[in-house]
C-alpha positions in Angstrom: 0.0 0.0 0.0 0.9 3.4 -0.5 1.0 4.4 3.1 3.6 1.9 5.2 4.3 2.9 9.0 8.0 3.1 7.8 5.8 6.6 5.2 3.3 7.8 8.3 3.6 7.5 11.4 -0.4 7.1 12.7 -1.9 4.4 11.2 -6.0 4.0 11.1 -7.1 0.7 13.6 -7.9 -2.2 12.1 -11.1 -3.4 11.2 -12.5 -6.3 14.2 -14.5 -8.2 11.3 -13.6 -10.0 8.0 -15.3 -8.6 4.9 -16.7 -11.7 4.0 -19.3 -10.2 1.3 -16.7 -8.1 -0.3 -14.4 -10.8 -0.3 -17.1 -12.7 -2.2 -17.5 -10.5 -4.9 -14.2 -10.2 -5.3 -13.9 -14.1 -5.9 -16.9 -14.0 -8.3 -15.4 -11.3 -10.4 -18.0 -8.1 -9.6 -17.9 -6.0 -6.7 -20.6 -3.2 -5.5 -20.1 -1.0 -2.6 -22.5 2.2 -1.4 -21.1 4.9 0.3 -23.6 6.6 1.8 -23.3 10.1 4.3 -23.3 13.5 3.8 -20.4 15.7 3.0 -17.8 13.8 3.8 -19.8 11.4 1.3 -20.5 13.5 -1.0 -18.1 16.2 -1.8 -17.6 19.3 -0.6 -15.6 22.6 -2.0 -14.3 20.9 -5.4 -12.2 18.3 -3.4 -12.7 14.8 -5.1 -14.6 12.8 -2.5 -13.3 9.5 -0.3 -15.8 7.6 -2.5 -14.1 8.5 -5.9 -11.2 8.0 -4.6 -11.5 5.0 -2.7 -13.0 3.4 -6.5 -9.3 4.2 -8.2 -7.7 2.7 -5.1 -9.3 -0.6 -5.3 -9.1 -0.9 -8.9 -5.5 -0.3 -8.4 -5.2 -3.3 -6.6 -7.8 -5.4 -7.9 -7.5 -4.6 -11.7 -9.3 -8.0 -13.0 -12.6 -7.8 -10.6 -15.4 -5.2 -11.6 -16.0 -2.9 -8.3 -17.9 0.0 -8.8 -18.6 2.6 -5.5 -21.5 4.6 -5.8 -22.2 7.6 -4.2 -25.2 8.3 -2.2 -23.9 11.2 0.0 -25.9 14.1 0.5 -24.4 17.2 2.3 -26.1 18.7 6.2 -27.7 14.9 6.2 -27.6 12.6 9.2 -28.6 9.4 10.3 -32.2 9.7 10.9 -33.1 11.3 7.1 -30.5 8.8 5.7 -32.0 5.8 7.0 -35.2 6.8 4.7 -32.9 7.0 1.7 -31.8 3.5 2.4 -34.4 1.5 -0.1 -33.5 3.3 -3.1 -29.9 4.2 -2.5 -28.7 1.5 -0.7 -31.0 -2.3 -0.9 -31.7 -1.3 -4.8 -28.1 -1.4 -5.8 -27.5 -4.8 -4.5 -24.3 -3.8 -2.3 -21.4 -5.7 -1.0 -19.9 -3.7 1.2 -22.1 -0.4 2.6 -19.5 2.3 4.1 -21.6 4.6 6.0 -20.6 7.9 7.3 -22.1 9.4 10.1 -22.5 11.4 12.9 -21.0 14.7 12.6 -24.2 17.0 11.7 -26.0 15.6 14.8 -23.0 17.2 16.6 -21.8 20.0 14.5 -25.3 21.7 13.7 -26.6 24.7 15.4 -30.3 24.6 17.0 -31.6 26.4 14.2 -30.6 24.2 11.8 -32.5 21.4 13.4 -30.5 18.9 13.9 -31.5 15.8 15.5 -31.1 14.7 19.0 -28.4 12.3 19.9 -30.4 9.9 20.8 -32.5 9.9 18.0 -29.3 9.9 15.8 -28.1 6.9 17.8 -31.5 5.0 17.1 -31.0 5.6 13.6 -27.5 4.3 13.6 -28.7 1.0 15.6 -31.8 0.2 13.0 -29.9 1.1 10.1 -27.0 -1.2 10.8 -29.9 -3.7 11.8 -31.5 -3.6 8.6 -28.4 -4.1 6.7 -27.4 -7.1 8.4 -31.0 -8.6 7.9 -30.6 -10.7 5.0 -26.6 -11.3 6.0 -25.2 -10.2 2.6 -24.0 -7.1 3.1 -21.0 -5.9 5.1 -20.9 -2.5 6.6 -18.3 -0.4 7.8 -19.6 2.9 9.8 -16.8 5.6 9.6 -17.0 8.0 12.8 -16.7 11.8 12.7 -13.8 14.0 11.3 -11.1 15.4 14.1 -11.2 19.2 13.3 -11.8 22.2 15.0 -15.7 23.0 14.3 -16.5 19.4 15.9 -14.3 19.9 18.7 -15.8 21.9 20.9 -19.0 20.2 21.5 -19.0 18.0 24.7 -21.1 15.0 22.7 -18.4 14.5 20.1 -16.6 11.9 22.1 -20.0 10.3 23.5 -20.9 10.0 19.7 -17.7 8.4 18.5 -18.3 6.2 21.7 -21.6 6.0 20.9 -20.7 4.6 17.1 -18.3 2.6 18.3 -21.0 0.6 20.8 -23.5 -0.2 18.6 -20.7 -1.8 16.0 -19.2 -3.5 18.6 -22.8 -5.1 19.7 -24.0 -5.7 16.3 -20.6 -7.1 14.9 -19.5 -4.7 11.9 -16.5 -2.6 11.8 -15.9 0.8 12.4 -13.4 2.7 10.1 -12.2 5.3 13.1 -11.3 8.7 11.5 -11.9 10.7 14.5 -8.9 8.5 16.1 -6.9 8.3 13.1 -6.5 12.1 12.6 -6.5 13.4 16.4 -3.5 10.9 16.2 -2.5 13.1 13.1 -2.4 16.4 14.5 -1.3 15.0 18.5 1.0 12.6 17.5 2.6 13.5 14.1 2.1 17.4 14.7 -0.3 18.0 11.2 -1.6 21.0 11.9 -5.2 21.8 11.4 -4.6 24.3 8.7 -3.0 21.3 6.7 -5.8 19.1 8.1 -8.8 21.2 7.1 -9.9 22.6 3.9 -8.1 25.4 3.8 -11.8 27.6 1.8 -13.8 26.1 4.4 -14.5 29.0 7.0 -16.2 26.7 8.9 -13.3 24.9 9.9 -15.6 21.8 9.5 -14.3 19.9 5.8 -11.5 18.1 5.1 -8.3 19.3 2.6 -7.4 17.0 -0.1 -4.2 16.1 1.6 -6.6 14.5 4.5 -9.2 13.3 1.9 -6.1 11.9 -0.2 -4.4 9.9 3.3 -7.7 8.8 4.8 -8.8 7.4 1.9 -5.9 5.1 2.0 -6.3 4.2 5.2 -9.7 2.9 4.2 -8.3 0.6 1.4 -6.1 -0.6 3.5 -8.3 -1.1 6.0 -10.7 -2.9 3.6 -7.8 -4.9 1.7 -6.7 -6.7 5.0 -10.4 -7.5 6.2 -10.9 -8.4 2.7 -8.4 -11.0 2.9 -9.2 -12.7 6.5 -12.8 -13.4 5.2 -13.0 -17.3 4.8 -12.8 -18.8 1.8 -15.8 -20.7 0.6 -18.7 -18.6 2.6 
């Protein structure tokens, strides 16, 4: 990969489960993953997205199978309107692998924006992740909030990273921990925030291409390893 310990010194944690589905599809020839979110999903400020990205990563490394990501992000969503968005742009595309990013607006928006409650955007986590695992062929990786200044003064953005990080751990699916990977970024390996952040975003909220670029890694690598765990035959 292009990112070896010996290149960065903060490396993402790996993931707890195999990705048997993916793995799968990977075997049969065609892979289909959703990634599904909001900004971070989506696109934000002319910076190519993780989802594009991530596509020419695995294709790098898988050139013969055909994996296609498709992107279902929609900017300012969270949980609670995503979850209603799940028939069309998530069980009608037949997925492998569902990434879904989530959290941050339910901490980051102000009151009059509406955001929803953190409980109601931890029920939404818990039944989506519930109805992905229904019929047991698709994995799912939730990726946690972004490390960067407009998410940091809130008290609930640790109890939501927490709060991910449960519900995976009870249901069994794997958490792709950005919140961890880049506080270890900017405390660890000293990457200052103005490298870190969009550098147009006055909000202080979206992530530069340099972070887009080195988290997107992460997550292939991430994927590649619990790719090749998964047993064989399943």
């Amino acid at each position: 990969m292009a990112l070896g310990s010996s290149e960065f010194p903060v490396q993402a944690a790996p993931f707890e489960q195999p990705l048997t589905n993916f793995a799968n599809g990977l075997r049969r020839g065609q892979v289909k993953v959703v990634a599904i979110g909001s900004s971070t999903t989506a696109g934000e400020g002319g910076i190519a997205p993780y989802p594009q990205r991530l596509l020419a990563d695995l294709r790098s490394i898988f050139p013969k199978p055909g994996i296609d990501v498709i992107n279902r992000g929609v900017g300012g969503e969270e949980a609670p309107k995503e979850l209603l968005r799940f028939k069309h742009d998530v069980f009608d595309q037949k997925p492998d692998l569902v990434i879904w990013q989530v959290g941050t607006n339910a901490v980051w928006q102000s009151a009059d924006q509406n955001p929803p409650t953190f409980d109601e955007t931890r029920r939404a986590i818990a039944d989506g992740v519930d109805q992905l695992l229904v019929d047991g062929g698709i994995d799912v990786i939730l990726m946690d909030l972004q490390y960067v200044p407009a998410v940091l003064t809130p008290a609930k953005a640790d109890a939501m990273v927490a709060a991910i990080s449960e519900i995976a751990h009870a249901k069994r699916v794997n958490v792709f921990r950005r919140f961890a990977l880049m506080k270890g970024w900017h405390d660890v390996a000293r990457i200052s925030f103005d490298r870190m952040v969009d550098p147009g975003d006055d909000s202080r909220l979206h992530a530069s291409d340099w972070t887009t670029d080195k988290m997107t890694w992460q997550l292939t690598d991430a994927i590649v390893t619990a790719a090749n765990e998964a047993p064989h035959g399943s």
